[in-house]
C-alpha positions in Angstrom: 18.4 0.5 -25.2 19.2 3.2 -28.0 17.5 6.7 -27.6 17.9 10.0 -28.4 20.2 11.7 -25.9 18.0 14.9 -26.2 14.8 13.2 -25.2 16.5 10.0 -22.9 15.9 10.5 -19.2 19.1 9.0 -18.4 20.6 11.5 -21.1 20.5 15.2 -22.0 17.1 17.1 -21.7 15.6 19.9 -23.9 16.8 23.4 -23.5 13.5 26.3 -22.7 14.0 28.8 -21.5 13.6 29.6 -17.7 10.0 30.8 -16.7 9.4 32.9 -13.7 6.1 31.0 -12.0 3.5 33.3 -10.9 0.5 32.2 -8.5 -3.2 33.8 -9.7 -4.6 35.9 -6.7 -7.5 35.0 -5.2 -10.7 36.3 -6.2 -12.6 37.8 -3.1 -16.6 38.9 -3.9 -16.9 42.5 -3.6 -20.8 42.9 -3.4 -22.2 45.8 -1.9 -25.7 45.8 -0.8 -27.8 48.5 -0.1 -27.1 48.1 3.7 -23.5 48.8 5.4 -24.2 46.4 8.1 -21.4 44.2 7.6 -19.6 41.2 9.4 -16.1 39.7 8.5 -16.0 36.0 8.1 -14.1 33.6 6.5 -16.3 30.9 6.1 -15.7 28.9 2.7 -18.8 28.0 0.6 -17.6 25.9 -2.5 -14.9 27.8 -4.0 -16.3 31.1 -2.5 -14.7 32.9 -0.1 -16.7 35.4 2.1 -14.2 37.9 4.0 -15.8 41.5 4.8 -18.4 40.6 2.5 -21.5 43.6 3.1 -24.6 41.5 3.7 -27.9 42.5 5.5 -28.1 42.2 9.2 -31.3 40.0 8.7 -29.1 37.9 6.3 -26.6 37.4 8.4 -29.0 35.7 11.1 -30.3 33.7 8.5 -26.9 32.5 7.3 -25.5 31.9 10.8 -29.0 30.0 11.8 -28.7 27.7 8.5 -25.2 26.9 9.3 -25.0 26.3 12.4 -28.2 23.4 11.9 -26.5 22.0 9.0 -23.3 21.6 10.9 -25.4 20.1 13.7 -27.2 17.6 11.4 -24.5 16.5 9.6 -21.1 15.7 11.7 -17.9 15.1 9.6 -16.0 12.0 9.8 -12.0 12.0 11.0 -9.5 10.1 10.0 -6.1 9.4 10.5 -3.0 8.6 9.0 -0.4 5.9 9.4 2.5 6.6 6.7 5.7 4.5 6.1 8.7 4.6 3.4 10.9 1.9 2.2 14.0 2.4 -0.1 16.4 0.8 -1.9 18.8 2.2 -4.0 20.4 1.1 -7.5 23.0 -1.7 -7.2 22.6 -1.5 -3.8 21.2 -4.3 -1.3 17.9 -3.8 -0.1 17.9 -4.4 4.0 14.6 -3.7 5.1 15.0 -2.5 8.4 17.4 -0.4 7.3 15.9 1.1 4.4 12.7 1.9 5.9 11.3 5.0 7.6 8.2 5.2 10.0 6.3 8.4 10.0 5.5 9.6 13.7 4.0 12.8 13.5 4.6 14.2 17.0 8.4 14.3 15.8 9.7 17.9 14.3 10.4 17.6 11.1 14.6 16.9 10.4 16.1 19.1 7.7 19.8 20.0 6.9 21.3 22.8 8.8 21.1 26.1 6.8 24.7 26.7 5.4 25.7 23.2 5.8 28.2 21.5 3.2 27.2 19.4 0.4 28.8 16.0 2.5 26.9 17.0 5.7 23.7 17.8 3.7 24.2 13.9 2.0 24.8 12.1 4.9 21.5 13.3 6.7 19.7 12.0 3.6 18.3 8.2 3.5 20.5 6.0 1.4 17.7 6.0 -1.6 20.3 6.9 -4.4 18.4 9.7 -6.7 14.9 8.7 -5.4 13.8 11.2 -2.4 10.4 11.1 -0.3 8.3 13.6 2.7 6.1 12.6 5.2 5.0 15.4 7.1 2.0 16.8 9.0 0.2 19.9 7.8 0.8 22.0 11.0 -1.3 21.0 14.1 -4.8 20.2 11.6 -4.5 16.3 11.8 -3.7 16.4 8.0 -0.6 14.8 6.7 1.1 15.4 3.1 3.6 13.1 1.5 5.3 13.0 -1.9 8.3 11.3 -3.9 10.4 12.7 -6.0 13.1 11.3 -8.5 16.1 12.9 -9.8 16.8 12.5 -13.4 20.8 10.8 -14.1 21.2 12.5 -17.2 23.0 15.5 -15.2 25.6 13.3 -14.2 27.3 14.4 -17.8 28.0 17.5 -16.6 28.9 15.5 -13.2 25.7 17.1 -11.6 24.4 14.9 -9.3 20.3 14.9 -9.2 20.1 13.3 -5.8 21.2 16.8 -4.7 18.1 18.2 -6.5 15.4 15.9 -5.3 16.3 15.5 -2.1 16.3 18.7 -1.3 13.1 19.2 -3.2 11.4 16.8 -0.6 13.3 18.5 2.2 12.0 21.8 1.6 8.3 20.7 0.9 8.4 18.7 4.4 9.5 21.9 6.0 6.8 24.0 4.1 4.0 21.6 5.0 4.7 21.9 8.7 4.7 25.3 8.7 1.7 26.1 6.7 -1.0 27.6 9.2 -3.8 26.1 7.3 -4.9 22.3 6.9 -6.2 23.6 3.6 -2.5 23.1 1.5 -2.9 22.7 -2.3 -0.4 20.5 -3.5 0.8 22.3 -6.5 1.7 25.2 -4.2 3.5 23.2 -1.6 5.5 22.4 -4.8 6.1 26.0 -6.2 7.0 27.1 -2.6 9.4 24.1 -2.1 11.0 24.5 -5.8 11.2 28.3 -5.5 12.7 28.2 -2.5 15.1 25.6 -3.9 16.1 28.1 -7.1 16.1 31.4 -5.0 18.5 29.9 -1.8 20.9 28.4 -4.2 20.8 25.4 -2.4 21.7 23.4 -5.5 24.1 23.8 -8.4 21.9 21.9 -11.0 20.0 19.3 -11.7 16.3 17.9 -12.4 13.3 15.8 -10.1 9.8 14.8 -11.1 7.6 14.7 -8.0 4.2 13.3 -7.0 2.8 14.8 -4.0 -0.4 14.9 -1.9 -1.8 16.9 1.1 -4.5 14.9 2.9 -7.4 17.0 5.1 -8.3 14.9 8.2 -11.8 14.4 6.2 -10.4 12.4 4.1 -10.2 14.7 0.8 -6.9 13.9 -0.4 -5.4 16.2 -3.4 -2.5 15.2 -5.6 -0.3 16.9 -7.9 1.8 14.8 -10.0 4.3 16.1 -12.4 6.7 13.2 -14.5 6.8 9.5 -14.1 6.6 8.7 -10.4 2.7 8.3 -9.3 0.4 6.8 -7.0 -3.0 4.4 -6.7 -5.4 3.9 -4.4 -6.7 0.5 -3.7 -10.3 0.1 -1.4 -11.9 -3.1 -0.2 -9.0 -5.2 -2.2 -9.6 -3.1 -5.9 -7.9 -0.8 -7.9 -9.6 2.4 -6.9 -7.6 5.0 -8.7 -4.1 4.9 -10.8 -2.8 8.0 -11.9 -1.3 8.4 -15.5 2.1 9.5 -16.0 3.6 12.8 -17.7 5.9 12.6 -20.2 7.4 14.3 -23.5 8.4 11.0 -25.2 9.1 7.5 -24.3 11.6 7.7 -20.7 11.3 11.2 -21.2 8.9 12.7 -17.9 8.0 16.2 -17.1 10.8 17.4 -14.7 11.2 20.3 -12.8 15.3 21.8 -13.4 18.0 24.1 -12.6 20.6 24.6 -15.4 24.2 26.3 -14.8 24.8 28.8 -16.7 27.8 26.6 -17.6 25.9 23.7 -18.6 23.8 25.9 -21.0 26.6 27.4 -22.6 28.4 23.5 -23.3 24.6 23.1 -24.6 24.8 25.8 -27.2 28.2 25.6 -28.2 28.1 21.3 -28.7 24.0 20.8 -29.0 21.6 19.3 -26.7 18.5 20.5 -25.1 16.9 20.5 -21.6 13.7 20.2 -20.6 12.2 23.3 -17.5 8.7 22.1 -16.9 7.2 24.0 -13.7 5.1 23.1 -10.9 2.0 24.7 -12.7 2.2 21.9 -15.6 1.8 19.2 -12.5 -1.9 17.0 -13.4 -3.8 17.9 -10.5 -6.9 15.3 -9.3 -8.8 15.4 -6.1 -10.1 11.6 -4.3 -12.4 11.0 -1.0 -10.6 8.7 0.9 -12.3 6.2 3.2 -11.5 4.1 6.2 -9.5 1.3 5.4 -7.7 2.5 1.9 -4.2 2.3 1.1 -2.7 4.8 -1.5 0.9 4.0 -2.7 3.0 6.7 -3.5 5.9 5.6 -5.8 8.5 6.7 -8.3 9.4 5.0 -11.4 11.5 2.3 -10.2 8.0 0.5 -9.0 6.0 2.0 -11.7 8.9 0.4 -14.6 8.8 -3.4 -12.6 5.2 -3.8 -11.5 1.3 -3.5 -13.0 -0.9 -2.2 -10.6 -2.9 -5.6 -10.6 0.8 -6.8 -8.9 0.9 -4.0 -5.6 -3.1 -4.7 -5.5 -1.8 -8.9 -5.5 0.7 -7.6 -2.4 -1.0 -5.1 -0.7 -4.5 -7.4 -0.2 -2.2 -10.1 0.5 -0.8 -8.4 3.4 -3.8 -6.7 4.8 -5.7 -10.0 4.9 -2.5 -11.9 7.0 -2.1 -8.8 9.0 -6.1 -8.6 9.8 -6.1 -5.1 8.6 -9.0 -6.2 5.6 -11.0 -9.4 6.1 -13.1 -11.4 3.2 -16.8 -11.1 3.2 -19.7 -8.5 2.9 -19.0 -5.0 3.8 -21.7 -2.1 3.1 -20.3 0.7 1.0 -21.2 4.2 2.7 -19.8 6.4 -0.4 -18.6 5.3 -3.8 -16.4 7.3 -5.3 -16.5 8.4 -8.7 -13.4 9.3 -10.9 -13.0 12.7 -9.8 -12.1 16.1 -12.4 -8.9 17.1 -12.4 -8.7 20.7 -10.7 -8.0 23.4 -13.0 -4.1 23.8 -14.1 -4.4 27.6 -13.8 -5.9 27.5 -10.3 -3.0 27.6 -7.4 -5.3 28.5 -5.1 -6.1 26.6 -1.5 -9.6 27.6 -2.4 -10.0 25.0 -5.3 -9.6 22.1 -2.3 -13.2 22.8 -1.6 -15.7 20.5 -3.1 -13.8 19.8 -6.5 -14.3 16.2 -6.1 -17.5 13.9 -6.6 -18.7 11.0 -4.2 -22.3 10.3 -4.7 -24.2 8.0 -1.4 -24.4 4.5 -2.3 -26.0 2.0 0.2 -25.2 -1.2 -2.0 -23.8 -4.6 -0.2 -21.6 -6.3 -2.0 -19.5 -9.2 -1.8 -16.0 -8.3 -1.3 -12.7 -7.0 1.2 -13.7 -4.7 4.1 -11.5 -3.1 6.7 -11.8 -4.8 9.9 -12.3 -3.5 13.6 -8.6 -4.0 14.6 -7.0 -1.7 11.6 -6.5 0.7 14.0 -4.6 -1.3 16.6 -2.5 -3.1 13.5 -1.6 0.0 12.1 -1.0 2.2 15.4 3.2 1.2 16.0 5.2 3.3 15.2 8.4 0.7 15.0 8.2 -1.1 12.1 5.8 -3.3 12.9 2.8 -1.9 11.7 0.8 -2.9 8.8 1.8 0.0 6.8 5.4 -0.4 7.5 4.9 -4.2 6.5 3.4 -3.0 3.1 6.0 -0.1 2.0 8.6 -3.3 2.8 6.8 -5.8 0.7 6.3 -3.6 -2.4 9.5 -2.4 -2.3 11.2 -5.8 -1.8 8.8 -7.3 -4.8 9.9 -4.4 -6.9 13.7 -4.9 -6.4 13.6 -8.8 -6.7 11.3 -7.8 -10.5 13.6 -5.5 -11.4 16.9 -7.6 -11.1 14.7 -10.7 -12.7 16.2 -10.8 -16.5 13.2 -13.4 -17.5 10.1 -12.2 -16.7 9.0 -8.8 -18.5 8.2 -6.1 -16.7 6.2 -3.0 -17.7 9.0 -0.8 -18.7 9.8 -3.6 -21.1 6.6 -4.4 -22.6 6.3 -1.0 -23.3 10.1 -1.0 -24.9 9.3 -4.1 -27.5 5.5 -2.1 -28.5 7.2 1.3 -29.7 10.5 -0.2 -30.4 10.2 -3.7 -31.9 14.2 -3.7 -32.6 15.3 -3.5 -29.0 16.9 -5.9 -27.7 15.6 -5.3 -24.0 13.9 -7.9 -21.6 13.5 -8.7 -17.7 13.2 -5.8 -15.2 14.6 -2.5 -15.0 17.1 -1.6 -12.7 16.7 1.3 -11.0 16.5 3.4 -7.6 13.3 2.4 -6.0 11.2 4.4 -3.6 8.0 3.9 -2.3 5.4 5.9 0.4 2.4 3.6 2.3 -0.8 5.2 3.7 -3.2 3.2 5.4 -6.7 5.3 6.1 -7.8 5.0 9.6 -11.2 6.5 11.1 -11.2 7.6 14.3 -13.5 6.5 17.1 -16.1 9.2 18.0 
């Protein structure tokens, strides 16, 4: 396919100029009362923090009374998380034992040695080409956070490999995530930490990722910042729940995150071509209320190019029914989620997780898919054989054997012959493919 090599994400990218990222501090009330009886707390209400905040001892009784009945009347419900990844890189077999990873979350997190050489740093790293994924707990809080990121081939010019970049992208935010002492993580900071610590350590000499990632609270409130064309969809009771939309500047041309030699920006200048520095700030942000029994796909574009979302929903209901993780017939819908806001793009804060999302009571019966009383036990190995290890293998495999298929069109190529009727491009398109699997589980009280 012909494309301009400043705008192709296989080719050159456009040249801005590097941006230091700054996070907004957070806003802490300062009233003063007429009384200087005060308490420290930290109790979150909304978006509100309250920390040394000078209230009135006879208000504090009240406030303490209220919460403690309203936490009494209305118990939170826990869930759990049972994550898989399966991988296949470009022009390389798929073998899916191989090329599959099962989360366990009472393992430490594996990261390259500090100071290690760029052939020891690669050979730790799953054989997923330029595509790169986390799984990680968020500390001891029963929350999990998982992302994918893919590196952009156009550095390969300069003879820059991108695999470097995004692996170590999703390195660093897996070794972020299990150190943050809060289950409260927004995902847009577990990006700027990971890609600030990527540009300030030197760890790579160049390149460019996009990256999808989510942190997860164990109450289901889920919180995704995606930035370029990898993405993710949540399907409930065998429908399309949520799809996200992707980011780009032009057609094959995603937001990306960058480093740029010096070098390379010189050869830039001197011959032309442009590269693109989006940050982790420019990442859509949208908040979801997960429920037991949901599987959310986290993918890069090598699935997104090959399948329609009506295809992984085809798969994934397929193999929840087989595997007895969803059965066919009435279910009773507790909450119905609503498409949520996106969270302010200005707003980095861990506050904003609270209450940004909407999910109105609904007592309807429907017809429909429900989870059934065994998902736990079909999802609980941690081998391979679990039901979310079964569905990262089948989408995966379905998007290699679409993407090799020179007959049937795929998305990428319907959306090639709509904005360029001249091209002379049909069938799948080849690619690295990654993909993440979640299944939602809710714990027994």
């Amino acid at each position: 396919m012909r494309s301009s090599p400043a705008l192709a994400k296989e080719g050159l990218q456009i040249n801005v100029p590097f941006r230091t990222v700054c996070t907004r501090a957070q806003k802490v009330s300062n009233q003063k009362p007429n009384s200087k009886w005060w308490k420290p707390t930290k109790a979150a209400t909304g978006n509100i923090l309250l920390e040394k905040q000078l209230i009135s001892q006879s208000a504090w009784r009240n406030f303490t009374t209220d919460a403690t009945v309203q936490q009494k009347s209305t118990p939170t419900k826990r869930l759990s998380f049972q994550a898989s990844a399966s991988y296949s890189a470009k022009g390389m077999r798929y073998f899916e034992n191989a090329n599959t990873f099962n989360f366990n979350p009472y393992h430490r997190v594996k990261t390259p040695e500090f100071g290690a050489s760029e052939s020891e740093r690669r050979k730790s790293r799953p054989d997923s080409g330029q595509d790169a994924f986390f799984i990680s707990r968020l500390d001891d809080s029963g929350g999990i956070a998982i992302g994918v990121a893919d590196g952009v081939g156009g550095y390969s010019h300069y003879g820059i490999d991108s695999a470097d970049f995004s692996h170590t992208l999703c390195e660093n935010m897996a070794l972020v995530a299990h150190t943050h002492n809060s289950g409260n993580l927004h995902p847009r900071t577990l990006l700027y930490n990971a890609y600030q610590n990527l540009i300030e350590s030197r760890q790579v000499r160049g390149g460019a990722s996009t990256a999808c990632v989510g942190t997860i609270r164990p109450d289901g409130v889920m919180m995704v910042a995606n930035l370029g064309d990898s993405g993710f969809i949540i399907l409930r009771h065998g429908k399309v729940q949520f799809t996200s939309s992707p980011q780009t500047h032009a057609f094959n041309t995603p937001y990306q995150l960058s480093v740029v030699p010096p070098e390379v920006l010189d050869q830039s200048r001197m011959f032309g071509g442009d590269f693109l520095c989006d940050l982790p700030k420019d990442a859509q942000v949208t908040t979801h209320a997960l429920e037991n029994g949901d599987v959310v796909i986290f993918a890069t574009d090598g699935v997104w190019d090959n399948l329609f979302p009506q295809d992984i929903l085809r798969i994934v209901s397929q193999e929840m029914v087989k595997g007895n993780g969803w059965s066919s017939g009435p279910y009773t819908s507790s909450t119905s989620e609503q498409t949520p806001p996106s969270s302010p793009l200005n707003s980095d804060s861990d506050s904003s997780y609270e209450s940004s999302y909407s999910s109105p009571k609904s007592k309807s019966s429907i017809p429909g898919i429900s989870p059934t009383p065994d998902l736990a036990r079909v999802t609980s190995p941690l081998d391979g054989t679990g039901l979310h290890s079964v569905l990262a293998r089948a989408i995966t495999w379905q998007a290699k054997s679409a993407s090799l298929n020179r007959r049937v069109d795929g998305p990428f190529a319907k959306e090639v012959k709509r904005l360029m009727p001249g091209e002379q491009f049909s069938g799948g398109k080849r690619d690295d493919i990654c993909v993440v699997c979640l299944v939602v589980v809710e714990e027994e009280s």
